[in-house]
N, C-alpha and C positions, 0 to 999 in steps of 0.2 A: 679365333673369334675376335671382333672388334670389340673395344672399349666401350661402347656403350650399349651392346647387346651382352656385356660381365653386369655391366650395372642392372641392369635388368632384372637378370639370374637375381644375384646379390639381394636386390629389392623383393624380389618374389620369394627366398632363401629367409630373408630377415618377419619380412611380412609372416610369415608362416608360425616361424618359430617365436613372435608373440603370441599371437595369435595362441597358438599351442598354451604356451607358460598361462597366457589369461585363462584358460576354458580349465586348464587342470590347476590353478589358483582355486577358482570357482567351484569345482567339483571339491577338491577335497576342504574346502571353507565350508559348504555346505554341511559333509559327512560332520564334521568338526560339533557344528550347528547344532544338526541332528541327536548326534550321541551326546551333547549339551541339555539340552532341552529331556532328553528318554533320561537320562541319569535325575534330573531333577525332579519328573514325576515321578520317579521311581522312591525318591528322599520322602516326596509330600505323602507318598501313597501308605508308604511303609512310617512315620510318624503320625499317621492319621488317626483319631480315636475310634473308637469302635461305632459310636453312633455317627461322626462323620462316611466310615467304611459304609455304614448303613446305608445313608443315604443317598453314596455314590449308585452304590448297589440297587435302589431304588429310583433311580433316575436312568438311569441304563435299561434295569427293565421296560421302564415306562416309553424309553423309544422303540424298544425290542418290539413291546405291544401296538406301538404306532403304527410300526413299519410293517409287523402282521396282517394289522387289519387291512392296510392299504393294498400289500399282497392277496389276501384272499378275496377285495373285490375285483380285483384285475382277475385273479379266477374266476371267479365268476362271472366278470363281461366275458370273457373269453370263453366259458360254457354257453350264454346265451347266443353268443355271436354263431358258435359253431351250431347251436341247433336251429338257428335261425330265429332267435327269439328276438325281440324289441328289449333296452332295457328297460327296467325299470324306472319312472319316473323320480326324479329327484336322485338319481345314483347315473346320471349319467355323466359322460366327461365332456367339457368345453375345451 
């Protein structure tokens, strides 16, 4: 092999293996992150008072209920649609 198709190799060799070291820097800085941040909810959640738990607890439901309703009108266009029905005015989607 000539001398400057080694360099080549060598450069596509080096290039790589940054490359490499950066994306799994990345990933496990991430994980790191992640199990930083879960451990810390986990401190807030567990020294939380009881009427704070409360209210977590009451906040969640109320998306829970959001996201229900939002659900059962998409069933519902999806009944009308299938029996051929027109919605309903003022329940339709834009």
């Amino acid at each position: 092999m000539s001398a400057p198709q080694q360099q080549a190799i060598r450069r596509w060799i080096i290039t790589g293996a940054v490359a490499g070291v950066t994306a799994t820097g990345a990933w496990y800085g991430a994980g790191l992150k992640t199990r930083q941040e879960f451990t810390q909810v986990k401190r807030v959640r567990a020294e939380a008072t009881t009427a704070e738990k409360i209210a977590q607890l009451e906040n969640a439901r109320g998306g829970l209920v959001v996201k229900r309703t939002a659900l059962e009108r998409k069933i519902e266009e999806l009944r009308a649609r299938r029996n051929g029905e027109r919605p309903v005015l003022g329940q339709e989607r834009r």
